[in-house]
CHARMM internal coordinates of N, CA and C (Angstrom, degrees):
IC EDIT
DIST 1 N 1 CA 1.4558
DIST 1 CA 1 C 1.5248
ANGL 1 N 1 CA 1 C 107.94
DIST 1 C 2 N 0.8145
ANGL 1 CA 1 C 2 N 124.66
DIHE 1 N 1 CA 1 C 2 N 128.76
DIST 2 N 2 CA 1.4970
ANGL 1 C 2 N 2 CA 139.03
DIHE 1 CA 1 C 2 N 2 CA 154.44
DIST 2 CA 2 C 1.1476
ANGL 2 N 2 CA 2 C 134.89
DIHE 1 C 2 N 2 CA 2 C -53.87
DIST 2 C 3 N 1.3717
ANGL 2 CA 2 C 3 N 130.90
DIHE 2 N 2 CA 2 C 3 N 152.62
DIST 3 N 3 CA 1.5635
ANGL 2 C 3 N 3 CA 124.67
DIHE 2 CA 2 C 3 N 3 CA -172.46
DIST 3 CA 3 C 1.6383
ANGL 3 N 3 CA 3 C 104.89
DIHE 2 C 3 N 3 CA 3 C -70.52
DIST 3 C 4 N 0.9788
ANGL 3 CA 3 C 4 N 129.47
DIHE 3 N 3 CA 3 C 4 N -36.82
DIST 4 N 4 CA 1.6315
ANGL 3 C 4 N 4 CA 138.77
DIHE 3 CA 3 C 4 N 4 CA -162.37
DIST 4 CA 4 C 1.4261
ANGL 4 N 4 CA 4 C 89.17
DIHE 3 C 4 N 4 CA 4 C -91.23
DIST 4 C 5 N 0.9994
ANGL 4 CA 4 C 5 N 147.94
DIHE 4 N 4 CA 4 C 5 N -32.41
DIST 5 N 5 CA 1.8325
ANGL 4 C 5 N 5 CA 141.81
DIHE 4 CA 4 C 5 N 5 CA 166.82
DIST 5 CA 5 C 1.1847
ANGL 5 N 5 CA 5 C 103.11
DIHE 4 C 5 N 5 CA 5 C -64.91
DIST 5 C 6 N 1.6947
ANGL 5 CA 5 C 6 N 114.92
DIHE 5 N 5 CA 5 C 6 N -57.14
DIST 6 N 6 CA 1.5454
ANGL 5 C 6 N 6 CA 114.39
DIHE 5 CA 5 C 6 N 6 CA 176.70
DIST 6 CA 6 C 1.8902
ANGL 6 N 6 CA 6 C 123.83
DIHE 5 C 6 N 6 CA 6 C -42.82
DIST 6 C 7 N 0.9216
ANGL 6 CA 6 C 7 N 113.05
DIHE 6 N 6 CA 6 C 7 N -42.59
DIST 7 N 7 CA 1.5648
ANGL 6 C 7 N 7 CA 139.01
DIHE 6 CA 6 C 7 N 7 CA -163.03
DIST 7 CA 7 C 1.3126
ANGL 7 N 7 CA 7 C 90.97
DIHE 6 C 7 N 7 CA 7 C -79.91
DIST 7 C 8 N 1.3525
ANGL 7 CA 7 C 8 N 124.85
DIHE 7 N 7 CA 7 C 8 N -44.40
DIST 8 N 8 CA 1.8968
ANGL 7 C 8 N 8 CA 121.53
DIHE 7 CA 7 C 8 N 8 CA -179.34
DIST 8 CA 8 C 1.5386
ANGL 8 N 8 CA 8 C 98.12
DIHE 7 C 8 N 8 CA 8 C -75.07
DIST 8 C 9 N 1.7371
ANGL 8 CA 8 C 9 N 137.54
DIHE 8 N 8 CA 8 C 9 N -56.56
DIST 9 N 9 CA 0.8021
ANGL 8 C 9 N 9 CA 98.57
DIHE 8 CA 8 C 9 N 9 CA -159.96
DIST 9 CA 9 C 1.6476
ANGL 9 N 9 CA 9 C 108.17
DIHE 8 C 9 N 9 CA 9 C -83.58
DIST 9 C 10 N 1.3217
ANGL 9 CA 9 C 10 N 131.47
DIHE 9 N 9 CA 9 C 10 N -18.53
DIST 10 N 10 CA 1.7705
ANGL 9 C 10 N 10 CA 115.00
DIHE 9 CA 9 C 10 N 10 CA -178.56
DIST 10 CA 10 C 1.2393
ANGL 10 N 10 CA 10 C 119.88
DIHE 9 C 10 N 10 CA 10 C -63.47
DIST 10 C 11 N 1.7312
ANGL 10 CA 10 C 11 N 115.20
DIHE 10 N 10 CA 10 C 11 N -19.18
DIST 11 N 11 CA 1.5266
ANGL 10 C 11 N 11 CA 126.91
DIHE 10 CA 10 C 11 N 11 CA 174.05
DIST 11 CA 11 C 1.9439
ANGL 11 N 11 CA 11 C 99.12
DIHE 10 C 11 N 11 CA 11 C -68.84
DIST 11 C 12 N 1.3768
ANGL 11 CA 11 C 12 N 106.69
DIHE 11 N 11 CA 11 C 12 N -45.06
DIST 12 N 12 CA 2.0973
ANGL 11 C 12 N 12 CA 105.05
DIHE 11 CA 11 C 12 N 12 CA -160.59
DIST 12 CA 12 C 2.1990
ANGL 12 N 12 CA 12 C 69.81
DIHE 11 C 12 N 12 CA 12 C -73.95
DIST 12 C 13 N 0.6221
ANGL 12 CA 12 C 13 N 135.83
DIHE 12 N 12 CA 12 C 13 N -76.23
DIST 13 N 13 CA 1.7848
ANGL 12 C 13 N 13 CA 128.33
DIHE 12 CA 12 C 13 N 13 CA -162.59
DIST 13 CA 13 C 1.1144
ANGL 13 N 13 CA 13 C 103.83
DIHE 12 C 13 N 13 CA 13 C -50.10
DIST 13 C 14 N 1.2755
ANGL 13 CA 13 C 14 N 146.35
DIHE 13 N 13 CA 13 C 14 N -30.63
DIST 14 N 14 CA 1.8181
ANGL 13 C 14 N 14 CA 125.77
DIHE 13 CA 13 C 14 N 14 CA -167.32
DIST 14 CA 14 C 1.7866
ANGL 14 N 14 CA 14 C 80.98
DIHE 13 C 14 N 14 CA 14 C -80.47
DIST 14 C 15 N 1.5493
ANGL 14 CA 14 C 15 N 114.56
DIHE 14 N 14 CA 14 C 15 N -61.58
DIST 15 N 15 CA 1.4692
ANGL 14 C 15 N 15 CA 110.52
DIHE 14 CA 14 C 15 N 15 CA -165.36
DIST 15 CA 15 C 1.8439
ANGL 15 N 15 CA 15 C 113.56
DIHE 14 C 15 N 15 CA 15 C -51.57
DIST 15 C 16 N 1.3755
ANGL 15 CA 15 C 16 N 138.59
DIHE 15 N 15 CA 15 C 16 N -53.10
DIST 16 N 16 CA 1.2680
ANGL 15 C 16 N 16 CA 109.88
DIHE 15 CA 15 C 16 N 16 CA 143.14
DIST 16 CA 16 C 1.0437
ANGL 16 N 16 CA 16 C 146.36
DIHE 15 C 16 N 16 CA 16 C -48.59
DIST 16 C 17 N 0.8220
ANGL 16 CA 16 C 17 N 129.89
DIHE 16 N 16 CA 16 C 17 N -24.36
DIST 17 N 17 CA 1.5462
ANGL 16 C 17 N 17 CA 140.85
DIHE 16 CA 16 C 17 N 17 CA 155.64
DIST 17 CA 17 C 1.7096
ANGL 17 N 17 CA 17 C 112.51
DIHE 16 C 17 N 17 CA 17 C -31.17
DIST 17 C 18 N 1.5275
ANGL 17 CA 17 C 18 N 83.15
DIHE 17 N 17 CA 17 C 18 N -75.32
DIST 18 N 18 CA 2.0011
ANGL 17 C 18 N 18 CA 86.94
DIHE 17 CA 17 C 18 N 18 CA -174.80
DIST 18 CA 18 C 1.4487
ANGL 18 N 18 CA 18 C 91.54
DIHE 17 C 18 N 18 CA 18 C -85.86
DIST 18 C 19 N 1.0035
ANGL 18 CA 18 C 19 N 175.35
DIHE 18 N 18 CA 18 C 19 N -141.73
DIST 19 N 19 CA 1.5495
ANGL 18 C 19 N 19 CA 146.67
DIHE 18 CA 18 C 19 N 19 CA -107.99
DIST 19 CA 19 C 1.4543
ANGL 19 N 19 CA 19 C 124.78
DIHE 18 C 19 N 19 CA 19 C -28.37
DIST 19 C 20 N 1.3154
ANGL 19 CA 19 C 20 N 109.52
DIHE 19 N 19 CA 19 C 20 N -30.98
DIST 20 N 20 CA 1.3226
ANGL 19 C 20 N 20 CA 105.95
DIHE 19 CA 19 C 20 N 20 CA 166.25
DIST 20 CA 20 C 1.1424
ANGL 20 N 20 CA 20 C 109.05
DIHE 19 C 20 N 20 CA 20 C -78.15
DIST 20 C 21 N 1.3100
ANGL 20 CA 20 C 21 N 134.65
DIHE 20 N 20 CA 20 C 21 N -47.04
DIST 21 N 21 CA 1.6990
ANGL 20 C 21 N 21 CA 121.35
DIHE 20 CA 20 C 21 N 21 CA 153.72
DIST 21 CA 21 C 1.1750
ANGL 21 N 21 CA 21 C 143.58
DIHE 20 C 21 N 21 CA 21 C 9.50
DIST 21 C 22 N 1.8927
ANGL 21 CA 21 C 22 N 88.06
DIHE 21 N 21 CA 21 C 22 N -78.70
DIST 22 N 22 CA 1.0199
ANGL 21 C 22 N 22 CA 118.05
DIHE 21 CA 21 C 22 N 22 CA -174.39
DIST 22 CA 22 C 1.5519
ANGL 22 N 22 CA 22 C 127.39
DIHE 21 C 22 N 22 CA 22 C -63.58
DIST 22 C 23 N 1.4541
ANGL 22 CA 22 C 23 N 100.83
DIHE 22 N 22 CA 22 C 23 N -28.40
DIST 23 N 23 CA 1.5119
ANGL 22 C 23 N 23 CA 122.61
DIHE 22 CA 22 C 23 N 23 CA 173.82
DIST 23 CA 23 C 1.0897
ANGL 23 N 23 CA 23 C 114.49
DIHE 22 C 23 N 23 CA 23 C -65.48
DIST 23 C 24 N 1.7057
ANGL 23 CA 23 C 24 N 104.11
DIHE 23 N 23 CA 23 C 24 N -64.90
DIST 24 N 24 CA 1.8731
ANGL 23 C 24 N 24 CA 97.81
DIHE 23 CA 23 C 24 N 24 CA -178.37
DIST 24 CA 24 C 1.2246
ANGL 24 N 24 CA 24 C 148.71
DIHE 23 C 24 N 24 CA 24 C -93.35
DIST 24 C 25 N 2.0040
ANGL 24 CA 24 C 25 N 85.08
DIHE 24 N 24 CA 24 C 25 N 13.82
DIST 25 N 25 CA 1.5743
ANGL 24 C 25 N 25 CA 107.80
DIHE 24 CA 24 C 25 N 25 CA -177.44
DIST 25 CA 25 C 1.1964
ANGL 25 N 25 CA 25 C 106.07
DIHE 24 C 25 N 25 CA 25 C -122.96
DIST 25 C 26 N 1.4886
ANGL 25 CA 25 C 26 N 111.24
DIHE 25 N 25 CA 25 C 26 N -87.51
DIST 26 N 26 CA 1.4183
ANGL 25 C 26 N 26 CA 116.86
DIHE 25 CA 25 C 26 N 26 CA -174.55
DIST 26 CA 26 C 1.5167
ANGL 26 N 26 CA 26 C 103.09
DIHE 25 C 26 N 26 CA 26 C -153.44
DIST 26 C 27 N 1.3335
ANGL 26 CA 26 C 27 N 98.00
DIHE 26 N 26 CA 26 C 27 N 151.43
DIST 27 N 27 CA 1.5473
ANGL 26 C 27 N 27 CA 106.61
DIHE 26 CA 26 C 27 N 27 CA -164.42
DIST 27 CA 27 C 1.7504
ANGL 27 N 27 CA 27 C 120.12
DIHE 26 C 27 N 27 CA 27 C -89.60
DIST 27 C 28 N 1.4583
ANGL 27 CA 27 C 28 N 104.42
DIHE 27 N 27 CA 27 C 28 N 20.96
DIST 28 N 28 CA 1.5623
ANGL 27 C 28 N 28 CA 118.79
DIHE 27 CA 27 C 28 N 28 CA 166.62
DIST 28 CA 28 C 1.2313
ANGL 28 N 28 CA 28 C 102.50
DIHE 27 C 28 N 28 CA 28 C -73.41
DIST 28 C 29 N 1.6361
ANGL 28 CA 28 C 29 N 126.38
DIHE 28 N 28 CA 28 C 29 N -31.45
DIST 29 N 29 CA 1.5270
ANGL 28 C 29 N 29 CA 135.00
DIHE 28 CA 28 C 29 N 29 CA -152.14
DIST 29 CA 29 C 1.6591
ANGL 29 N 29 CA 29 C 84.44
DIHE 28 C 29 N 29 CA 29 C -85.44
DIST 29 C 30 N 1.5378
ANGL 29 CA 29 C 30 N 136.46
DIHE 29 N 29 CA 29 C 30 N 23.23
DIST 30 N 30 CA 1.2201
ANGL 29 C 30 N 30 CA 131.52
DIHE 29 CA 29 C 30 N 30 CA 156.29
DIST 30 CA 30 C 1.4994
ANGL 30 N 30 CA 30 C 102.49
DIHE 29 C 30 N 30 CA 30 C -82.15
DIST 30 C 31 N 1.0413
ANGL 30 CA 30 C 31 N 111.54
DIHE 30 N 30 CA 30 C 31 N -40.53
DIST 31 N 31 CA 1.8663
ANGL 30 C 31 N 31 CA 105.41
DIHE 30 CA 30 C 31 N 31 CA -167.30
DIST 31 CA 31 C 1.6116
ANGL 31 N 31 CA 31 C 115.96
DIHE 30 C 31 N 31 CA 31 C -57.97
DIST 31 C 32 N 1.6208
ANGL 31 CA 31 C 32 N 113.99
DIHE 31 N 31 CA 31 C 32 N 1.52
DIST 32 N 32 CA 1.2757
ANGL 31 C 32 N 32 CA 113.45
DIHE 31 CA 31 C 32 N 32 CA 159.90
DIST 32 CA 32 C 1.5009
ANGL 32 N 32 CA 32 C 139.40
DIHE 31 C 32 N 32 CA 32 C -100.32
DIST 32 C 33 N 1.5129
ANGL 32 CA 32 C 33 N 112.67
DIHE 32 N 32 CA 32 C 33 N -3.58
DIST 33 N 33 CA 1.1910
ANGL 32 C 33 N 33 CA 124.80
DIHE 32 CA 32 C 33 N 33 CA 136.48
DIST 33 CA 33 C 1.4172
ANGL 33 N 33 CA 33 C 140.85
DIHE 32 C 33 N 33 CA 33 C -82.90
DIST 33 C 34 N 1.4976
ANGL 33 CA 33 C 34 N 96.25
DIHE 33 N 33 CA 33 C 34 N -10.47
DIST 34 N 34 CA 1.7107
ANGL 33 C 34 N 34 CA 93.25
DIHE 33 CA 33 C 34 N 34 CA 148.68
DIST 34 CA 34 C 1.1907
ANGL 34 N 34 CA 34 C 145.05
DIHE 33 C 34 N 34 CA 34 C -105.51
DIST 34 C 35 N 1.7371
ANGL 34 CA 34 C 35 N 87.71
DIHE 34 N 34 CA 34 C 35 N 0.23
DIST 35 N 35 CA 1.7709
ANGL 34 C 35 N 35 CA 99.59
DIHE 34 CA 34 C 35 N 35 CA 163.77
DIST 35 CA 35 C 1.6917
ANGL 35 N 35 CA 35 C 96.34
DIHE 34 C 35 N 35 CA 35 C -63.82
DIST 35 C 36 N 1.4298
ANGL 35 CA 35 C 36 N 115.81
DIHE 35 N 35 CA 35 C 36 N -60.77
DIST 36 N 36 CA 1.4980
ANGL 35 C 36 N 36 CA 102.66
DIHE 35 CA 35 C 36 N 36 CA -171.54
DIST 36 CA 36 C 0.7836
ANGL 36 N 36 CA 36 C 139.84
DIHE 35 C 36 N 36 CA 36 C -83.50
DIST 36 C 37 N 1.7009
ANGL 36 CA 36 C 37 N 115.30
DIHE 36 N 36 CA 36 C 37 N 9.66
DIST 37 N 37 CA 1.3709
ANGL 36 C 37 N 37 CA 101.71
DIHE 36 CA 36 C 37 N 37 CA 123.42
DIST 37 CA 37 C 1.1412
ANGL 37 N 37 CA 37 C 174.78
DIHE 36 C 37 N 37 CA 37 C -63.76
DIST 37 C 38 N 1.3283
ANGL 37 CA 37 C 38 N 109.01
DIHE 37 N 37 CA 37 C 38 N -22.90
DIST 38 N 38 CA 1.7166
ANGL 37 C 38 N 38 CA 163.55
DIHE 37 CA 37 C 38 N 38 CA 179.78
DIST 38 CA 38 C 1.2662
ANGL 38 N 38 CA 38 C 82.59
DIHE 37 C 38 N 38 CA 38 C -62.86
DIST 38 C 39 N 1.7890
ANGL 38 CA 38 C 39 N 111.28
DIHE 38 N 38 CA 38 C 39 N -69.34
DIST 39 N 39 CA 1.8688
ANGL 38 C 39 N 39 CA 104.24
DIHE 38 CA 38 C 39 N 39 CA -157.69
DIST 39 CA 39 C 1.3775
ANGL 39 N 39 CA 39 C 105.53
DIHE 38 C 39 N 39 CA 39 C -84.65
DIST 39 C 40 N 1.5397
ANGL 39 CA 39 C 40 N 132.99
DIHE 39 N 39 CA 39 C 40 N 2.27
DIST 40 N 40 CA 1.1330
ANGL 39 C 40 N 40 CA 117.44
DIHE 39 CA 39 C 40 N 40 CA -174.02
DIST 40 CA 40 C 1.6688
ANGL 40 N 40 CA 40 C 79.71
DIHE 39 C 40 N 40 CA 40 C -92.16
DIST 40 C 41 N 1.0722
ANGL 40 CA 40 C 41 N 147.39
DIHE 40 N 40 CA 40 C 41 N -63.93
DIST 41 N 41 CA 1.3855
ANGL 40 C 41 N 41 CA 136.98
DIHE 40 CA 40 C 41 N 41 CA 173.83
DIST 41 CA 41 C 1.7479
ANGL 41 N 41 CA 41 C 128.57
DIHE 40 C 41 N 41 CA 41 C -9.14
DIST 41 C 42 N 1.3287
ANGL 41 CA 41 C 42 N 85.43
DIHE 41 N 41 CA 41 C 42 N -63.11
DIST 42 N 42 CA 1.3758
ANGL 41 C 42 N 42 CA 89.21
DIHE 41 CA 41 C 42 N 42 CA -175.16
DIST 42 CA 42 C 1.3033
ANGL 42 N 42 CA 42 C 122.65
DIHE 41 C 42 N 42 CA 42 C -98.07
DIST 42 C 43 N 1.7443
ANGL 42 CA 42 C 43 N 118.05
DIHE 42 N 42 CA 42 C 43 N 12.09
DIST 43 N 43 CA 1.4900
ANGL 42 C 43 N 43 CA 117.48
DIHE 42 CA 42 C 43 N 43 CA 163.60
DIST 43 CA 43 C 1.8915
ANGL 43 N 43 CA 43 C 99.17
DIHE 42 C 43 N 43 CA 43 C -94.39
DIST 43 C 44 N 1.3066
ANGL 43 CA 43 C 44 N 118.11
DIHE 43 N 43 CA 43 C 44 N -9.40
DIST 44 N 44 CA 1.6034
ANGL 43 C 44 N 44 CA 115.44
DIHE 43 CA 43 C 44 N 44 CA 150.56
DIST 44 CA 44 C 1.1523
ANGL 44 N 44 CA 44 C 123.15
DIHE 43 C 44 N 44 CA 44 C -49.67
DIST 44 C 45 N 1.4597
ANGL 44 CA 44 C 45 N 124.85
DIHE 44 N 44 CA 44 C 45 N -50.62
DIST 45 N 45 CA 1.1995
ANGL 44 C 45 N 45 CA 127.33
DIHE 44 CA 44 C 45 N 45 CA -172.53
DIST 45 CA 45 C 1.4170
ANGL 45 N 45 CA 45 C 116.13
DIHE 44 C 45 N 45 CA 45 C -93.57
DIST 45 C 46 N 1.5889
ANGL 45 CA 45 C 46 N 121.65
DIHE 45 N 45 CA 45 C 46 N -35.99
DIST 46 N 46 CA 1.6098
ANGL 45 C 46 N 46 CA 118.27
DIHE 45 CA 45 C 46 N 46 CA 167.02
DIST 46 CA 46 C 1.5666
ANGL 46 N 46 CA 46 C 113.42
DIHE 45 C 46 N 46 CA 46 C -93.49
DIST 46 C 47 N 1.2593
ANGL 46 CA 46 C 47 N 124.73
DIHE 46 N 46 CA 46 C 47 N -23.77
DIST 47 N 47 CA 1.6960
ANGL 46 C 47 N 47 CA 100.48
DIHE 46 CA 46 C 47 N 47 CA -170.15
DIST 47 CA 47 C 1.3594
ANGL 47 N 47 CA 47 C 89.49
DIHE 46 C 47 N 47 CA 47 C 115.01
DIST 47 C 48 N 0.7258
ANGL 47 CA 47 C 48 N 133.72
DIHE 47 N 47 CA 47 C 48 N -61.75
DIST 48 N 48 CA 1.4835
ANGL 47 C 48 N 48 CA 139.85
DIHE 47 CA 47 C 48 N 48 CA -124.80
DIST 48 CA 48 C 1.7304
ANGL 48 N 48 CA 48 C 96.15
DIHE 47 C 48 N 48 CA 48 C -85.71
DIST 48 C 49 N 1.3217
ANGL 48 CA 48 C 49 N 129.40
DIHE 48 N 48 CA 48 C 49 N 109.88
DIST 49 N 49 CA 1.3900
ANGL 48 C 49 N 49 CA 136.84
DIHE 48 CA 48 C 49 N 49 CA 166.27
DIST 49 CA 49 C 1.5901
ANGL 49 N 49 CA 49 C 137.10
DIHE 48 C 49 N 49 CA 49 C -106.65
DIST 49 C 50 N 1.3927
ANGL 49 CA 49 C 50 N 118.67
DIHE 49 N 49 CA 49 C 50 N 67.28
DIST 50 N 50 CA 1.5016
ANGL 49 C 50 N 50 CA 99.47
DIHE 49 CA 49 C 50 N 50 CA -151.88
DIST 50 CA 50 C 1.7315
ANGL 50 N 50 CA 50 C 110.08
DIHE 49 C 50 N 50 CA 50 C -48.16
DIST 50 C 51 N 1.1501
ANGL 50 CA 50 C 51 N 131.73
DIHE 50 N 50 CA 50 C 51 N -33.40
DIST 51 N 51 CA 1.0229
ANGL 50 C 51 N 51 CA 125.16
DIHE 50 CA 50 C 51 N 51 CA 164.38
DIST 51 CA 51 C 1.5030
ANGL 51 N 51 CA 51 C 142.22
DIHE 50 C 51 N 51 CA 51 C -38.94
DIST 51 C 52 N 1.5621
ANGL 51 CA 51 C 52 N 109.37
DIHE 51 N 51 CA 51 C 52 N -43.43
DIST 52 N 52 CA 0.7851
ANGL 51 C 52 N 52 CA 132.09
DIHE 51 CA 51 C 52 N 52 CA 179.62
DIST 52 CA 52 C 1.7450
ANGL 52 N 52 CA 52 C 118.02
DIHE 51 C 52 N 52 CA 52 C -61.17
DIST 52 C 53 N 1.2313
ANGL 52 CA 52 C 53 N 98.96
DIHE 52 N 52 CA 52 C 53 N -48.98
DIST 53 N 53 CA 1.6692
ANGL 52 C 53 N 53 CA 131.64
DIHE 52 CA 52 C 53 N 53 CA -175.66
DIST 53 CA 53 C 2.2328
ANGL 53 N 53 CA 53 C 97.98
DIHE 52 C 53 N 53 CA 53 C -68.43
DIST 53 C 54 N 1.1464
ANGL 53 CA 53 C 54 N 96.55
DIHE 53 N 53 CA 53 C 54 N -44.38
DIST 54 N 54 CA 1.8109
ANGL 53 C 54 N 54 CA 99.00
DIHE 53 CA 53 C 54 N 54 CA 174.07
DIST 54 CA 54 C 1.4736
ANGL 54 N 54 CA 54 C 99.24
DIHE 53 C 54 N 54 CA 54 C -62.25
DIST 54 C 55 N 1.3682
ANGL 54 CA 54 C 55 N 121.83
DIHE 54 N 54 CA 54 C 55 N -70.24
DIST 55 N 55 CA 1.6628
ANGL 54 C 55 N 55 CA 123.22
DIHE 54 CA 54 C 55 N 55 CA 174.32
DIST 55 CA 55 C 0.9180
ANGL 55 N 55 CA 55 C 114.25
DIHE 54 C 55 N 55 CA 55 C -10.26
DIST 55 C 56 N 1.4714
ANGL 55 CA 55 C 56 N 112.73
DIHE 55 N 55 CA 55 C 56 N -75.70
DIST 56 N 56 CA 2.0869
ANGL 55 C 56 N 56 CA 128.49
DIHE 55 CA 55 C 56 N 56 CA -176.27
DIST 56 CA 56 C 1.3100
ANGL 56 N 56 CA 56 C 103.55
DIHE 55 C 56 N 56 CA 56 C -59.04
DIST 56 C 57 N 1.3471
ANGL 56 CA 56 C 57 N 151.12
DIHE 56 N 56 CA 56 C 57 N -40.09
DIST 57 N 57 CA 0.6500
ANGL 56 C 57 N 57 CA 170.40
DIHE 56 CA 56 C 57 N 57 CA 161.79
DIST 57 CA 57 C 1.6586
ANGL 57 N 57 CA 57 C 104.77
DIHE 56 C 57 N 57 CA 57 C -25.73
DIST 57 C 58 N 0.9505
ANGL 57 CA 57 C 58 N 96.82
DIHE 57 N 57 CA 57 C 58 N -87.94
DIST 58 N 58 CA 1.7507
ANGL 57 C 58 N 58 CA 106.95
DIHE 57 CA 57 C 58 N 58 CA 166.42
DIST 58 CA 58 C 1.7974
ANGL 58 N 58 CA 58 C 121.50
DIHE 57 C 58 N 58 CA 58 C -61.03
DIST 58 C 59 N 1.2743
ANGL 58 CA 58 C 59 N 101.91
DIHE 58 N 58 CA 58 C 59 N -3.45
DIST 59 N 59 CA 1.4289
ANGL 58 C 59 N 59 CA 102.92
DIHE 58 CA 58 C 59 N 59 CA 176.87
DIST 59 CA 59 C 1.6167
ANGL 59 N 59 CA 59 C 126.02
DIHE 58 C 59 N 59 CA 59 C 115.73
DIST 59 C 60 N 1.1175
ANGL 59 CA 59 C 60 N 104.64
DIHE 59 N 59 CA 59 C 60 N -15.05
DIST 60 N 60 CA 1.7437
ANGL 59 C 60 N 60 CA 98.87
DIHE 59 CA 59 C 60 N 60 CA -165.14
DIST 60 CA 60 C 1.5528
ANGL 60 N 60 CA 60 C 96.49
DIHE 59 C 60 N 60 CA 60 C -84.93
DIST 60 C 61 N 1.2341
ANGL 60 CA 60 C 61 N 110.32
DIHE 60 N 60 CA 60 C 61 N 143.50
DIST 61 N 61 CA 1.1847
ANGL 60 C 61 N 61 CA 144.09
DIHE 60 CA 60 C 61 N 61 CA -164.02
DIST 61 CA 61 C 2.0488
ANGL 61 N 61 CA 61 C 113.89
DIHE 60 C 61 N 61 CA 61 C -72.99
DIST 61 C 62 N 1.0996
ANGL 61 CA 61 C 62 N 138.97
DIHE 61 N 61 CA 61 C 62 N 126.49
DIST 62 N 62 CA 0.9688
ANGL 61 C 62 N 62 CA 157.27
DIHE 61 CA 61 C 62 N 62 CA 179.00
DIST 62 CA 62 C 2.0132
ANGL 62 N 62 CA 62 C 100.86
DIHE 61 C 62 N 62 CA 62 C -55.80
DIST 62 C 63 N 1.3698
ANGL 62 CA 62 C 63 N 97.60
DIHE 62 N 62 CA 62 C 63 N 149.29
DIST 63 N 63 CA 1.5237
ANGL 62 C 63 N 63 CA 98.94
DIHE 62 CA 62 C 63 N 63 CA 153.55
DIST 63 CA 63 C 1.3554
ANGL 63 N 63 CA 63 C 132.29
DIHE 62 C 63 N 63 CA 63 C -63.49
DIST 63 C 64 N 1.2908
ANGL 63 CA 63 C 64 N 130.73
DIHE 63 N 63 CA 63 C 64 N 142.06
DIST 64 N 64 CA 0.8038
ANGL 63 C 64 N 64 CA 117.31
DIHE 63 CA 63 C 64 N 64 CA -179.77
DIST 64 CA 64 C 1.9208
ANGL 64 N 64 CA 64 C 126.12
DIHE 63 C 64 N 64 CA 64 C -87.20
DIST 64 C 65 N 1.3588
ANGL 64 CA 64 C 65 N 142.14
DIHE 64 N 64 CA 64 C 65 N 130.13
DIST 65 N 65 CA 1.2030
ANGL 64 C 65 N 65 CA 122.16
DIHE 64 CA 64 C 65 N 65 CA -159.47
DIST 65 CA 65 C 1.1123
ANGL 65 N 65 CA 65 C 109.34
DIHE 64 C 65 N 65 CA 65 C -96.85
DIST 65 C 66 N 1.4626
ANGL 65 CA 65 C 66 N 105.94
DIHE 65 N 65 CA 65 C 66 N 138.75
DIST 66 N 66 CA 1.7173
ANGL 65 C 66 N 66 CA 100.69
DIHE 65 CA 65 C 66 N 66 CA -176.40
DIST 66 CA 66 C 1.7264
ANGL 66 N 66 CA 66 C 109.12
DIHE 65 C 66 N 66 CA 66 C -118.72
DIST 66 C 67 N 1.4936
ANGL 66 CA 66 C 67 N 104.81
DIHE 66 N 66 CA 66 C 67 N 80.20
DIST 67 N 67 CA 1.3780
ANGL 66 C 67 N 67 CA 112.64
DIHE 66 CA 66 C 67 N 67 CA 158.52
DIST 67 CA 67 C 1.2405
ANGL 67 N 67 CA 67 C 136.43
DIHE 66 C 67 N 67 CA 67 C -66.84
END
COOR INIT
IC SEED 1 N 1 CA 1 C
IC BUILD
């Protein structure tokens, strides 16, 4: 798996995650699908992924670019 596969699926799980939360608990447990959204936003526009950077970190391997 790849870092950019990795990053889709912990983003599709945090966002079920807190909606399911939010449903059977309380609906603050929304503010965690819009954290990841927020940061999936704005590591579009800067680069910058803390997630991404933990991944490599631990080893999993980058895409490969096909120029």
């Amino acid at each position: 798996m790849t870092i950019e596969n990795g990053i889709r699926v912990l983003a599709g799980t945090m966002v079920l995650l807190g909606t399911g939360l939010a449903i059977a608990f309380n609906p603050w447990w929304l503010a965690l699908p819009l954290f990841v959204g927020v940061n999936l936003i704005q590591s579009a526009f800067t680069g910058f992924c803390p997630a991404a950077m933990i991944m490599k970190h631990f080893g999993m391997k980058e895409a490969c670019s096909q120029a």
